[in-house]
N, C-alpha and C positions, 0 to 999 in steps of 0.2 A: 716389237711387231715387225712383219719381214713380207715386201711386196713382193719379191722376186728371186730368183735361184743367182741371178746374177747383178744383185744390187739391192737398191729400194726399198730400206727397211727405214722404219717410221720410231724414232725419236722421241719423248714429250720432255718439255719442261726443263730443269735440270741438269738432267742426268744429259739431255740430247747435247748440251753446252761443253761438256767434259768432253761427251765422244766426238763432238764437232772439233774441239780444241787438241784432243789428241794425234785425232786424223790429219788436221794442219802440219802436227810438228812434226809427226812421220814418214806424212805420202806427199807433202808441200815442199821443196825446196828451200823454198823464202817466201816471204809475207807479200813480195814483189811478184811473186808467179801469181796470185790469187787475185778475183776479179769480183767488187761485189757488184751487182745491179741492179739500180735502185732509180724510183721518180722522184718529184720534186717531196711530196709527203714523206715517203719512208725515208729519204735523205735526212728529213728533219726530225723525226719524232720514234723513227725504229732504229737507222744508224749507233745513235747514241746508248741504247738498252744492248746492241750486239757486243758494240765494242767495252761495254761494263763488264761482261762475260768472258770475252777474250779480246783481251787491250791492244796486241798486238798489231788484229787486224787495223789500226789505224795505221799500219801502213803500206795496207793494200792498193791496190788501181780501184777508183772509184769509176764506175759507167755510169749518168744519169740519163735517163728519157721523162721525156710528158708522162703525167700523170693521164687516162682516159682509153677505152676501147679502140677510139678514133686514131691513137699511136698503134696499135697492133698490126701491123703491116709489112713487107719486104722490106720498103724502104727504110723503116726505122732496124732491122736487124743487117742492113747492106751499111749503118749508119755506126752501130754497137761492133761487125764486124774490121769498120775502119777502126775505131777508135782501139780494139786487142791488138791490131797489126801494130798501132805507134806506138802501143805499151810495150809491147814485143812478145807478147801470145805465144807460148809453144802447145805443143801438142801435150804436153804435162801441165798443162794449167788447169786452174779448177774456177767454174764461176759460183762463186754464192747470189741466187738471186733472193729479192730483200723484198718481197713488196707481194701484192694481188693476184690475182688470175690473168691479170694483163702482165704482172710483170713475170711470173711463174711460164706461162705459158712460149711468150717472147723468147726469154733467157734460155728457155729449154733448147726449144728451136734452132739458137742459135749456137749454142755447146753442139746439137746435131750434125751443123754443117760445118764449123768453121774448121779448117783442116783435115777437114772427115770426121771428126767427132772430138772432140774435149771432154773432160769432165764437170759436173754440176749440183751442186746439191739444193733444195728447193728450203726457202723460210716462208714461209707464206702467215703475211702479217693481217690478213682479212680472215674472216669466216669462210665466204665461197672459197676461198685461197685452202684452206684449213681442208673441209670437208669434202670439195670438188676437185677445183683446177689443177693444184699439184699432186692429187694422190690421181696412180694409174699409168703413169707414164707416156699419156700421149702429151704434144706439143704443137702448136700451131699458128699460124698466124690469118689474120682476113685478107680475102684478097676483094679492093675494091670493100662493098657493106655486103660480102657473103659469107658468113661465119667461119672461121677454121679450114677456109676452102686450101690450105698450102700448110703442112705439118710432118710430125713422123712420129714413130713411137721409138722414145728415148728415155732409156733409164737413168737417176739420178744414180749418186752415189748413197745418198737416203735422206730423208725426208726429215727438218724439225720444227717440232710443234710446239709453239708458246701464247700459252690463251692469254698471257698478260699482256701483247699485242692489243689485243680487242679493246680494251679499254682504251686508245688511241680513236674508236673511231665512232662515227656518228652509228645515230638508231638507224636510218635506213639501210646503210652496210652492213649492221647486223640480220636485217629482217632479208636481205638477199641473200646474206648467206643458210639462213635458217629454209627457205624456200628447198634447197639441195635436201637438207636434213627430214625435211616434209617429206621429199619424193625418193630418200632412200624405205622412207617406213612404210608409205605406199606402194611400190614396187617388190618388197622382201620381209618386211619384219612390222607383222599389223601391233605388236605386245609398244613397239618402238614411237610407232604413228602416235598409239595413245598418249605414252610419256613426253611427246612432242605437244602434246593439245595440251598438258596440265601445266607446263611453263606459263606462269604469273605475271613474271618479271623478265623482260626480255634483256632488262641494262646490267641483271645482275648473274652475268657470266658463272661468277663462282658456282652458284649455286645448280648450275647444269655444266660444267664441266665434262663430268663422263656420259651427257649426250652427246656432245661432240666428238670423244673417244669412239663412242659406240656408231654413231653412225662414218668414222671413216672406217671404223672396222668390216661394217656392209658393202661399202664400196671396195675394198679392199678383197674379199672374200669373193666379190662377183668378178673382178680383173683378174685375180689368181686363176678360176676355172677357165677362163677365155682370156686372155692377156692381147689380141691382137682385134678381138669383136666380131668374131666370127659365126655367134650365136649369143648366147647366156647375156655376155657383155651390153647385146642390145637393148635391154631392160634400163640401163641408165640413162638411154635417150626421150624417157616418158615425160610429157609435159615440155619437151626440145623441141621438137617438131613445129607446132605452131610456135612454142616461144623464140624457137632461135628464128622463125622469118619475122615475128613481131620486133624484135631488136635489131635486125639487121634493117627493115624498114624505118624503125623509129633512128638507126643511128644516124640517117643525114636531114632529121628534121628536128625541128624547134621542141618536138616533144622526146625527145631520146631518154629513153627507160633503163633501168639499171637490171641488170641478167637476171638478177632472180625474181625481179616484180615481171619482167616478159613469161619465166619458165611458172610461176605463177599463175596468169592467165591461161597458159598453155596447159598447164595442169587440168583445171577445171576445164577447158573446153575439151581436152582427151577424154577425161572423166566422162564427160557426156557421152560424147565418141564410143568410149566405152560400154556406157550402158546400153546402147543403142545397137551393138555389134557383136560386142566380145563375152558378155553375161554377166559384167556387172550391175549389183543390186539397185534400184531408184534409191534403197533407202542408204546404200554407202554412199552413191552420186551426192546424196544432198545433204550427208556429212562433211564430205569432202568440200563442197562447195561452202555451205555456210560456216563452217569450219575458219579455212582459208579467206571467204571473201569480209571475217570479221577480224580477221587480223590484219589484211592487207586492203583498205577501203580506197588506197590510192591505185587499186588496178581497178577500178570502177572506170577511172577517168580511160582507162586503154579500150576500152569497150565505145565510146563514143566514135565511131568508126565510119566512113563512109561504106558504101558499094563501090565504089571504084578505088578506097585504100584495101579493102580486104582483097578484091581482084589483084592487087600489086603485091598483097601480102601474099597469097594464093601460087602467083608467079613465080617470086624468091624460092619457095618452099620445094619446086621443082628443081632447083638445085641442090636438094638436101641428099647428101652421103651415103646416106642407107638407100637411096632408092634403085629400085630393081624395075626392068623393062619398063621404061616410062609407067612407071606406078607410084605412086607416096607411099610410104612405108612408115608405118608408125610402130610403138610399143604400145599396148593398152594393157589396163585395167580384167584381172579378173574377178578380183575380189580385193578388198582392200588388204595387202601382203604377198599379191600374187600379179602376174606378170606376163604375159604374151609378149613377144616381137614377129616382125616381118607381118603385123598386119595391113592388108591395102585396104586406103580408104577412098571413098569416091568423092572428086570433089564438093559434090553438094551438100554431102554430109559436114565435111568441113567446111563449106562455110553458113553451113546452117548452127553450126555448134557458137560461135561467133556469137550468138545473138539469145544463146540457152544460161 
């Protein structure tokens, strides 16, 4: 599978081990040029599955950071940046990064800048990791709790995919990352959305495996026609909008949400948004909703909201990326597999949706 003309092609399983291992012995120098990047978790419980695969890199430069969105920051990549200087970094080094969307994300960013660019290839040991954060080639960090507000778009060397990662990790990291895989089938592929609803068993990976295939292949397919976001691309911001201001609100309080329980809620109130606006059906609105709000009953507790937190959420939101002439910019809902961007909404609608 092949993200780009000039890199990014996407790995699974196996077979991505040999070509990962290959690549080392012929475009690597020595095991000493190679950088992997990893938190305190993937240190412990992913490290050990890489290096079964290829033994060597045990004797690579190890980077570690905190595990959490709260490490996502300049300062931890001005931190990863010291630490390739004392290893002795050249512009021919290669970082493997080993972990999440925090840590995918970070690690990119920082292959971006350091020397003017390095090389990187993404292992993405979570589900959001899998289906999200490393497929598409952007990279970013927070600045302050505003989402991705400091990034660039940086192609890996290519992507690998190993779902026997997932088994490392708790139910609610699955159910975040599955939140992505909900809003690819909602936004592009209604046949996808269904086969998303009839998952039984969330802990038995195996058994949906090539959902997880199939939906980075959606995501994959919309970067290919727009690779910088310039239209098309805009469609994977659906259910971001309110969610990325609901996590960036919740990330400096005692309730801090995990990305895909915020894009979650975000979903459903778009959905509204949508039906309200863009010509989506009442009767998909309330698929969509009771859908979602019976698998994930811990976003109930995000709705408990004051007037003056949704006014602060309201605020963040005017910092969002997409927005054009002091307007909010959403993606909505046409139909469930169908897609608008650049819509503007008026405030009161959103935070009327809040409470829908």
């Amino acid at each position: 599978m092949k993200n780009s003309d000039r890199g990014g092609f996407i790995y699974f399983d196996e077979k991505a081990y040999e070509i990962l291992k290959n690549y080392l012995l012929n475009q690597i120098d020595s095991p000493k040029n190679t950088f992997i990047l990893v938190d305190e978790k993937t240190h412990k419980y992913c490290i050990p599955i890489l290096i079964s695969h290829i033994d060597f890199l045990k004797e690579s430069n190890l980077i570690q950071i905190q595990s959490g969105e709260k490490e996502k920051n300049i300062h931890t990549c001005i931190q990863i940046c010291k630490k390739l200087e004392k290893f002795k970094a050249t512009r021919k080094s290669l970082i493997l990064n080993l972990g999440g969307g925090v840590i995918t994300d970070i690690g990119g960013f920082v292959a971006s800048i350091f020397k003017r660019g390095i090389r990187f290839v993404n292992i993405p040991t979570t589900l959001l990791g899998m289906v999200d954060a490393s497929v598409g080639y952007k990279t970013g960090v927070n600045l302050d709790s505003i989402k991705n507000e400091i990034g660039s778009f940086y192609i890996p060397e290519f992507l690998i995919v190993d779902t026997r990662f997932l088994k490392t990790l708790p139910e609610k990291e699955i159910l975040s990352g599955m939140a992505e895989m909900f809003k690819h089938g909602l936004i592009a592929d209604k046949d996808f959305w269904i086969h998303m609803n009839q998952i039984k068993n969330i802990n038995n990976i195996n058994q949906w495996d090539h959902l997880i295939r199939h939906s980075i292949l959606i995501k994959q397919k919309i970067v290919d026609k727009d690779p910088k976001e310039k239209g098309l691309r805009k469609i994977l911001n659906f259910g971001h909008t309110i969610g990325h201001a609901l996590e960036s609100y919740f990330m400096n309080t005692e309730k801090e949400v995990l990305h895909g329980i915020a894009v979650i809620m975000g979903i459903i109130c778009e959905s509204w948004i949508s039906y309200k606006i863009n010509g989506l059906s009442i009767y998909d609105y309330k698929n969509i909703k009771s859908t979602l709000s019976g698998l994930y009953p811990m976003q109930k507790k995000i709705y408990d909201l004051s007037d003056s937190e949704i006014e602060k959420i309201l605020m963040i939101m005017e910092y969002d990326k997409k927005n054009e002439k002091n307007k909010i910019q959403f993606s909505l809902l046409k139909e469930i597999g169908k897609c608008s961007y650049n819509c503007g909404v008026p405030l009161s609608l959103i935070k009327e949706s809040f409470w829908k």
